[in-house]
C-alpha positions in Angstrom: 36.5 -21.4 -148.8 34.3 -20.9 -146.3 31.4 -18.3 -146.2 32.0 -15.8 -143.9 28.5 -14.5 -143.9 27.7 -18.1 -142.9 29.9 -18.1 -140.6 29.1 -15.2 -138.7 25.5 -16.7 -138.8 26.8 -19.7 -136.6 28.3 -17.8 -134.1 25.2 -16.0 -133.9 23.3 -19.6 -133.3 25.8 -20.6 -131.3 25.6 -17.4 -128.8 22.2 -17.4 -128.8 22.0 -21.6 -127.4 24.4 -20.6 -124.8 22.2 -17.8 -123.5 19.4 -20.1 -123.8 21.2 -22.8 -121.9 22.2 -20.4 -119.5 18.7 -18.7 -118.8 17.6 -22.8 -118.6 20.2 -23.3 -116.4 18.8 -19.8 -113.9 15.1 -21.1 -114.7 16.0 -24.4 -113.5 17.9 -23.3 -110.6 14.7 -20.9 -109.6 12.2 -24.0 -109.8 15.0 -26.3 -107.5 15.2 -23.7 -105.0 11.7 -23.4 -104.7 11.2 -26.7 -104.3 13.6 -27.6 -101.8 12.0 -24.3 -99.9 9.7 -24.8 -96.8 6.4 -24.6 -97.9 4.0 -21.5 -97.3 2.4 -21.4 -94.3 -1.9 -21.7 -95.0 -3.8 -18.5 -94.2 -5.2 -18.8 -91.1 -9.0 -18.3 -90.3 -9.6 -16.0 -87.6 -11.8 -17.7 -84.7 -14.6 -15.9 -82.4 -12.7 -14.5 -79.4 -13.1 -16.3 -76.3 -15.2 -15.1 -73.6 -13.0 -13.2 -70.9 -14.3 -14.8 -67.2 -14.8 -11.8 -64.6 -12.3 -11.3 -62.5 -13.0 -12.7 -58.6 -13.6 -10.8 -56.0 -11.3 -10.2 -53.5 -12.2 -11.7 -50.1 -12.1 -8.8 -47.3 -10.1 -10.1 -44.4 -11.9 -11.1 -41.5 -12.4 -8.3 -39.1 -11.7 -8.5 -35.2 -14.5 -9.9 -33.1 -16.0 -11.6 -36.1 -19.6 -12.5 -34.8 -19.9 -15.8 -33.2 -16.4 -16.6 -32.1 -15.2 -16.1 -28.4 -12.8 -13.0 -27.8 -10.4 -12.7 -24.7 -9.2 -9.7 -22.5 -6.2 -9.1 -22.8 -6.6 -6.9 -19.4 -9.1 -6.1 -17.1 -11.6 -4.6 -19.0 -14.8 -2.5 -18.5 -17.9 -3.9 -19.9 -20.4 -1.1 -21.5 -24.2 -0.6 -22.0 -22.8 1.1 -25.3 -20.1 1.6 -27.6 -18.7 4.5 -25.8 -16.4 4.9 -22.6 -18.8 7.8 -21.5 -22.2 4.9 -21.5 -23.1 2.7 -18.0 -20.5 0.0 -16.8 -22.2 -3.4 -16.9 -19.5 -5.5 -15.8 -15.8 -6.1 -16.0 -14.2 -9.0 -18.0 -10.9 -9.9 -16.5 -7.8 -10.4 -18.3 -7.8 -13.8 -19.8 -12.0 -13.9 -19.8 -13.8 -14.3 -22.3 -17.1 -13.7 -24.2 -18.3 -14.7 -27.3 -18.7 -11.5 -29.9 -22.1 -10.8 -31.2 -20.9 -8.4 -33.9 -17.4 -7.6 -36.3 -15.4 -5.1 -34.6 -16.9 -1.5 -35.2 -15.7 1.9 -34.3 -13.2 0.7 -32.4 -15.9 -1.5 -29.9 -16.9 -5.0 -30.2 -20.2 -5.9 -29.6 -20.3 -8.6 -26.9 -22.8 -11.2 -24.9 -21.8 -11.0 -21.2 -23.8 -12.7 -18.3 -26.9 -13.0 -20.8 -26.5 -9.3 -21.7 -25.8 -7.3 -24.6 -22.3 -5.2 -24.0 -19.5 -4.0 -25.8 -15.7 -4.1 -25.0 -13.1 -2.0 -26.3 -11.4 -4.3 -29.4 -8.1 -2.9 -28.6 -8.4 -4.9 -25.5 -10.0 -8.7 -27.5 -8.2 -11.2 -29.0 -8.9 -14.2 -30.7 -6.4 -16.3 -29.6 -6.2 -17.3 -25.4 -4.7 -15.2 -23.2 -2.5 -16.0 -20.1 -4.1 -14.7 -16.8 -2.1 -12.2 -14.9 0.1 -13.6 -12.9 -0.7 -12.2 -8.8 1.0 -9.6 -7.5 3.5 -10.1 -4.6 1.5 -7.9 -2.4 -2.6 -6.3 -2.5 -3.0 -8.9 -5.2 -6.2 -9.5 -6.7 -8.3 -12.3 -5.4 -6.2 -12.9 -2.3 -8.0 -12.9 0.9 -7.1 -10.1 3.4 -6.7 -10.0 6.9 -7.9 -7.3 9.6 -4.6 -6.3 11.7 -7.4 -4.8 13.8 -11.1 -4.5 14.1 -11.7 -1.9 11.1 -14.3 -0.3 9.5 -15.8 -1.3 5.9 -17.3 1.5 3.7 -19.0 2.3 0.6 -16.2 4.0 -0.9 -12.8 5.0 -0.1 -13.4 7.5 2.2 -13.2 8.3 5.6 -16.9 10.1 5.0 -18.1 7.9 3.3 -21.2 5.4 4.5 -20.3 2.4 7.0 -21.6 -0.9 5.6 -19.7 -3.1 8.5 -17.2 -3.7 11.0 -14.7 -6.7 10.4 -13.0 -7.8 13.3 -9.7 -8.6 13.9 -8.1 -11.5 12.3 -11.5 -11.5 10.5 -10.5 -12.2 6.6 -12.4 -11.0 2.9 -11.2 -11.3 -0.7 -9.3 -7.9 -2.0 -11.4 -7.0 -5.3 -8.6 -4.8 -6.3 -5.0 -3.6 -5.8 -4.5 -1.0 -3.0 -5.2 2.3 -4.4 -4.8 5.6 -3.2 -4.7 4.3 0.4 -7.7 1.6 0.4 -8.4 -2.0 -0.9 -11.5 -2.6 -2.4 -12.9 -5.8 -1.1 -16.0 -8.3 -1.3 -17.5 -8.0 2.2 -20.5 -10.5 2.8 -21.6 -10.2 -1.0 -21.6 -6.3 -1.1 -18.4 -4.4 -2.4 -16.6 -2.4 0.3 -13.7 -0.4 1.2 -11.1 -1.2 3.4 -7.8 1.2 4.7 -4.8 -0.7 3.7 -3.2 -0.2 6.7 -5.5 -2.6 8.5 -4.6 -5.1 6.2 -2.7 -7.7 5.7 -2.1 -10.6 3.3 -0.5 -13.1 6.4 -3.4 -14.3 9.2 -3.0 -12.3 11.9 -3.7 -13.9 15.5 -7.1 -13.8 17.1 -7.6 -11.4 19.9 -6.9 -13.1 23.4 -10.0 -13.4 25.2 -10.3 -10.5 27.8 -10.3 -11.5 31.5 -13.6 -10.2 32.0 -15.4 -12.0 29.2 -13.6 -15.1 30.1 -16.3 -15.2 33.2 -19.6 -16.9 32.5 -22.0 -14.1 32.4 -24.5 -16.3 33.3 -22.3 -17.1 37.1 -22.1 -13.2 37.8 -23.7 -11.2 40.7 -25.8 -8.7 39.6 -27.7 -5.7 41.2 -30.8 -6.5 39.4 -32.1 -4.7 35.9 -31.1 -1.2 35.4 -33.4 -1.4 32.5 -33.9 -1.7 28.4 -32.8 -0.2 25.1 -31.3 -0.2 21.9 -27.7 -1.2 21.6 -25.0 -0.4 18.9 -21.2 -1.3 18.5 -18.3 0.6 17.2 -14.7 -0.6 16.1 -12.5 2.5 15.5 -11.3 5.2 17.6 -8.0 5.6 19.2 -8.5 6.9 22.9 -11.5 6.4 25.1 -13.1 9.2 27.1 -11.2 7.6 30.6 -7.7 7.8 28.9 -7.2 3.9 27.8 -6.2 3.0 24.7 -9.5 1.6 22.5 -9.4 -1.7 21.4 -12.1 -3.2 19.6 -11.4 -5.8 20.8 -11.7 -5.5 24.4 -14.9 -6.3 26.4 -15.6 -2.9 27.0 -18.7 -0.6 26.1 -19.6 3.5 26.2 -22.4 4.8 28.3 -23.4 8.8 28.5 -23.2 9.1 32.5 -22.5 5.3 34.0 -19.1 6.0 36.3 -15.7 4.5 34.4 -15.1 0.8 36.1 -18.7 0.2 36.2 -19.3 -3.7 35.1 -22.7 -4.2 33.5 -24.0 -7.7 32.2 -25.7 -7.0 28.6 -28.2 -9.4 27.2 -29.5 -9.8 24.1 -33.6 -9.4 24.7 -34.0 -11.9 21.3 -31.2 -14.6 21.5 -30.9 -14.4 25.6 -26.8 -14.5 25.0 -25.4 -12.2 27.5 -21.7 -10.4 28.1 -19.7 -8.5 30.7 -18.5 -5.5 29.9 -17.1 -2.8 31.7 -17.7 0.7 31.2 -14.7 3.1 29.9 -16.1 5.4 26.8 -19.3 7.7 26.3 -21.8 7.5 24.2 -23.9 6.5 22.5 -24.8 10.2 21.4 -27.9 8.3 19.1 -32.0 8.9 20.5 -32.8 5.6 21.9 -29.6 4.3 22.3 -28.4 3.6 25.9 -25.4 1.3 25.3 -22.3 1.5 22.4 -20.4 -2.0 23.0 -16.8 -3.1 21.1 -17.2 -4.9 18.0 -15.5 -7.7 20.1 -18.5 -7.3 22.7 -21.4 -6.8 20.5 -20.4 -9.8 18.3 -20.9 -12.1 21.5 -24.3 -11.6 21.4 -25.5 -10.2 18.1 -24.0 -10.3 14.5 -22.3 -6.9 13.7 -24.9 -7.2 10.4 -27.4 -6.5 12.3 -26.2 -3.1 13.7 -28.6 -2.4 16.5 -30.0 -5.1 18.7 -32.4 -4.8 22.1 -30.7 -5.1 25.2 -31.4 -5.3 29.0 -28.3 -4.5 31.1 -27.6 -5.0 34.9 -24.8 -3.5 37.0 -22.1 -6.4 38.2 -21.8 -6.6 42.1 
């Protein structure tokens, strides 16, 4: 017979193995896992921070008229003493010109070297990159040279009262400066700048005067009365009736006197060249002290250049 009391005791063993073996078995377990986990990462020492580099500056774009480089009109534009359109004109830089900038663009002017001077332009008007000259205009273009439809006056400025600074004949030709404007064409007229009606213009040659009858004569085969006497002679180109009724034509060998009877043929000669011309009398004048004698540009110009205005003459009545 079996003890029961011993018995019990052995389940009790018994119980207590298998709880052994099965806490083993969860220790064991804990240990595998762990060693089949990845392994734990090593603490990290924590370094000096690197130094940050300054951020670059930005580059500033390159203003207009950047000192040094050439700038272009890009039209016809006035040239100033200073950097204001109310300052002295020094010049004008045509369209397509250029210049070479002195200073960046400032204020809306860029400070320019022009002819050896210091000017400034406008920058609205420069570029940096070439510009295409202007094409000419079909009619008063720029540059052209224009031609006298008649002998006419050249003045100062475009007016009627303005200053005389020459006669040019007709068929006689100077370079327009400008387009007409209000009526006149400004134009180069032996060096000096001068004023021209447009209406005695033209861009075509025009035909030279025919050579009057008269003036066709040698003056140096004429009959003369002898010397009526000496003075100071002037010309004159514009008018559109003389004081007998003809039609004036500068033209025309033909001269004014204050009291000599229309018709009257005189042989003029030039006291300092000895070049002499027949003209015949049809005009009065000339209402000038010390003037005896106002000959046609066309006369005068046989025996004097129109530059010089007033020449001494001797004159003689024509048999």
């Amino acid at each position: 017979m079996i003890n029961t009391q011993t018995s019990g005791h052995s389940r009790s063993l018994r119980r207590i193995v298998a709880i052994s073996a099965a806490t083993g078995v969860a220790v064991m377990g804990s240990v595998v896992e762990q060693a089949h986990a990845a392994p734990a990462q090593p603490t990290k020492v924590a370094s000096a921070p690197k130094p940050v580099a300054a951020p670059k500056a930005a580059v500033a774009p390159k203003p207009a008229g950047q000192a040094g480089k050439l700038v272009y009109a890009t039209a016809t534009v006035n040239v100033r003493a200073r950097a204001t359109t109310s300052s002295a004109k020094i010049g004008m830089l045509p369209r397509a010109g250029h210049v070479k900038a002195l200073s960046a663009s400032r204020g809306g002017w860029t400070k320019v070297l022009y002819k050896g001077k210091v000017g400034y332009i406008s920058s609205s008007y420069l570029s940096h990159g070439k510009v295409a000259a202007a094409k000419p205009s079909a009619s008063r273009s720029t540059g052209r040279l224009v031609y006298a439809k008649t002998t006419v006056t050249v003045r100062s400025r475009a007016t009627t009262s303005s200053a005389k600074i020459g006669m040019l004949p007709r068929a006689g030709h100077v370079k327009a400066l400008s387009a007409s404007r209000g009526g006149w064409t400004k134009v180069l007229y032996k060096g000096k700048t001068g004023y021209i009606s447009s209406g005695y213009l033209s861009y075509s040659k025009v035909a030279a005067p025919a050579r009057n009858s008269a003036a066709s004569r040698s003056a140096s085969r004429v009959t003369t009365t002898g010397s009526l006497g000496t003075c100071k002679a002037s010309f004159y180109g514009y008018g559109y009736q003389t004081a007998n009724g003809e039609r004036f034509s500068a033209s025309a060998m033909t001269a004014a006197h204050k009291t000599m009877r229309f018709g009257t043929r005189l042989k003029v000669t030039n006291k300092a060249s000895g070049k002499s011309v027949i003209v015949r009398v049809n005009d009065r004048g000339p209402f000038v002290s010390g003037r005896c004698l106002d000959l046609t540009t066309g006369a005068f110009s046989r025996i004097a250049s129109t530059g010089s205005g007033v020449v001494t003459v001797s004159y003689q009545q024509v048999r």
